[in-house]
C-alpha positions in Angstrom: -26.6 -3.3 21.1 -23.4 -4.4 19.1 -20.1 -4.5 21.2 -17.8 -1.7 19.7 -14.3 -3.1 19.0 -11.5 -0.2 19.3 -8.1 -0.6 17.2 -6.0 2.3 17.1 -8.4 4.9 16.7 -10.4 3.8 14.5 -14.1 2.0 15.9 -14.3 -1.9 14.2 -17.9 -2.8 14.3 -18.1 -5.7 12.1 -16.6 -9.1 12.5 -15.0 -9.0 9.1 -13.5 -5.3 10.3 -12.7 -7.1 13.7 -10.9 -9.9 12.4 -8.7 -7.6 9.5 -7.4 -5.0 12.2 -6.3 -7.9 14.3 -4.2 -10.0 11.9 -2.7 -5.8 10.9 -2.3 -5.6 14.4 -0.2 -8.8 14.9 1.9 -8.6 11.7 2.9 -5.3 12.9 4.6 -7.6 15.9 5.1 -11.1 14.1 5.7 -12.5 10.1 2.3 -13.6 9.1 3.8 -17.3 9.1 4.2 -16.8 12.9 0.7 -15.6 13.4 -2.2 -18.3 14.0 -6.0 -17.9 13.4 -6.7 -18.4 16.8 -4.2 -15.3 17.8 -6.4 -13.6 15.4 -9.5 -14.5 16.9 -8.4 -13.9 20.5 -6.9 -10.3 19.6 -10.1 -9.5 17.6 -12.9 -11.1 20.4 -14.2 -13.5 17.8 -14.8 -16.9 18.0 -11.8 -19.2 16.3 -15.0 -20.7 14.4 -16.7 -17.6 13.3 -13.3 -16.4 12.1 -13.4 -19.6 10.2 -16.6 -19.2 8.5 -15.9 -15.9 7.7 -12.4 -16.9 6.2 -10.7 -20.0 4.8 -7.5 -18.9 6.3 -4.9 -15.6 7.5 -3.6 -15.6 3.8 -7.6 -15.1 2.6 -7.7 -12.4 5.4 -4.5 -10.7 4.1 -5.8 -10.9 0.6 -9.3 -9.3 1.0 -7.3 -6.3 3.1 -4.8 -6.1 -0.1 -7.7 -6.1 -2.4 -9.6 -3.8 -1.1 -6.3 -1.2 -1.2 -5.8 -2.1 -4.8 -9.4 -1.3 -5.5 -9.4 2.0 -3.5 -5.9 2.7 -6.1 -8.2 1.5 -9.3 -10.8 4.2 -8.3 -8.5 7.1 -8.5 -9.2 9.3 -11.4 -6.5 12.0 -11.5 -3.1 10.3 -13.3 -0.6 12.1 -11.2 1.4 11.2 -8.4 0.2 12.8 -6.1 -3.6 11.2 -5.9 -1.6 7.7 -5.5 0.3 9.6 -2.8 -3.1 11.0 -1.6 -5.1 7.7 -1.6 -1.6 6.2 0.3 -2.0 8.5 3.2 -5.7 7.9 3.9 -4.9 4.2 4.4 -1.3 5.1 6.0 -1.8 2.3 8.8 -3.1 0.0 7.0 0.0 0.6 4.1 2.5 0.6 6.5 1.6 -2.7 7.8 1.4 -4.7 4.7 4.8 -2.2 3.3 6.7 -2.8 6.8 9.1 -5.2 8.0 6.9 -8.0 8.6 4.5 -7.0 5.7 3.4 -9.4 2.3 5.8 -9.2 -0.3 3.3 -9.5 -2.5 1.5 -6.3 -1.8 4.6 -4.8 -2.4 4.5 -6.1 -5.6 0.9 -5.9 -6.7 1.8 -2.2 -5.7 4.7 -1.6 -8.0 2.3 -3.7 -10.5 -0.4 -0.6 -10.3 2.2 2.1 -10.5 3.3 0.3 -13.9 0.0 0.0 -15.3 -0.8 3.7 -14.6 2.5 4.9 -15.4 2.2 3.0 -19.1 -0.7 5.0 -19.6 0.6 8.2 -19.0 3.3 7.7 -21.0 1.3 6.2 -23.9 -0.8 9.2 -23.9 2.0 11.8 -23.9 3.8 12.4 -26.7 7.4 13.6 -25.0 8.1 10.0 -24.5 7.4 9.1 -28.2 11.0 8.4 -28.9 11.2 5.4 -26.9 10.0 2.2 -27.9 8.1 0.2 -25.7 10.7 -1.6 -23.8 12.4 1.0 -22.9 9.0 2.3 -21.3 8.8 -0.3 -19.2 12.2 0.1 -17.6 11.6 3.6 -17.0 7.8 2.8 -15.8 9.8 0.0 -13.7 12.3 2.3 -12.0 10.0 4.5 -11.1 7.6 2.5 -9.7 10.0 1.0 -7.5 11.7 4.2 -6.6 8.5 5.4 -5.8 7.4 2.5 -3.6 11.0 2.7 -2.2 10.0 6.9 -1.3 6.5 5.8 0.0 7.9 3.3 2.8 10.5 5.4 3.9 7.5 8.1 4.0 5.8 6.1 6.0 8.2 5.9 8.5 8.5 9.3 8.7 4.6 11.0 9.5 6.2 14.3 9.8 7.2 14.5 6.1 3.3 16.0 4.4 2.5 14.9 1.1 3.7 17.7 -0.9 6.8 17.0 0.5 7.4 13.5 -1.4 5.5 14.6 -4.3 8.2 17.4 -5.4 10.6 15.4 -4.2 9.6 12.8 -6.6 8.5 15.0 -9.1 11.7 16.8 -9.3 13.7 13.5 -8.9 11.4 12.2 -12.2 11.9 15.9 -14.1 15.3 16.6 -13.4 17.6 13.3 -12.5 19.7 13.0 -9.3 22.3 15.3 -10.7 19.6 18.2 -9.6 20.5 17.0 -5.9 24.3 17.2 -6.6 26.2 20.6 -6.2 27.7 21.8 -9.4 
């Protein structure tokens, strides 16, 4: 019978499982610079060389975890907010991590990258943003795809705020402009 590998909650029971949720276990602790395949291997209970044939290194860890959260974003099929904000909170842990203070910068910006993408659309296909031209769309798609990555993190630091929480604070912030949080 296959040894059952426990992180968190959550029951690991393949090596490549293993070896992710330790290298997100470390990072939460350490800077991925700071953190060495055989820490990996002796926090996940795999062999340095198994980890080794299963990956060329922690960056090609990092980036199969990364890709796999992008994918799970590509696959959502509603164009509002709140599926991304949704499809966030089923992989909280594993966002917070790679969003936190010893997180990749990069997913960071492959995130704001996917919120621009899918925010292009839905600008592209309504026609109440038809009087800007396309530059102008992208700085708005850019601030708020950063504003809402910016909301997310801090959201993630706070498991007490639900979903529809951020999402009509965002939505209302997108709708209505900080002056709707000012008093007259």
């Amino acid at each position: 019978m296959k040894e059952l590998f426990v992180v968190g909650e959550k029951i690991m029971n393949t090596t490549d499982e293993r070896i992710q949720m330790a290298l997100l276990d470390l990072m939460k602790e350490k800077r991925l610079e700071e953190i060495t395949i055989i820490a990996i291997a002796d926090k996940s209970k795999v062999n340095r060389t198994t980890v080794y044939r299963h990956y060329v290194d922690k960056y090609a860890i990092l980036q199969v975890i990364e890709n796999d959260i992008i994918q799970n974003f590509t696959e959502i099929t509603d164009n509002n907010v709140s599926a991304v904000l949704n499809a966030v909170n089923k992989q909280r842990n594993i966002i917070s991590v790679l969003l936190g203070e010893h997180g990749d910068p990069r997913f960071n910006d492959r995130f704001i990258s996917f919120l621009m993408a899918r925010g292009l659309r839905t600008l592209d296909s309504s026609t109440r943003f038809d009087a800007l031209d396309i530059r102008q769309k992208e700085l708005l798609i850019q601030y708020l795809s950063a504003a809402l990555v910016g909301l997310v993190k801090y959201w993630l630091n706070h498991p007490d705020m639900k979903v529809e929480e951020l999402d009509t604070f965002f939505g209302n912030l997108f709708r209505n402009g900080i002056n709707s949080f000012m008093e007259p």
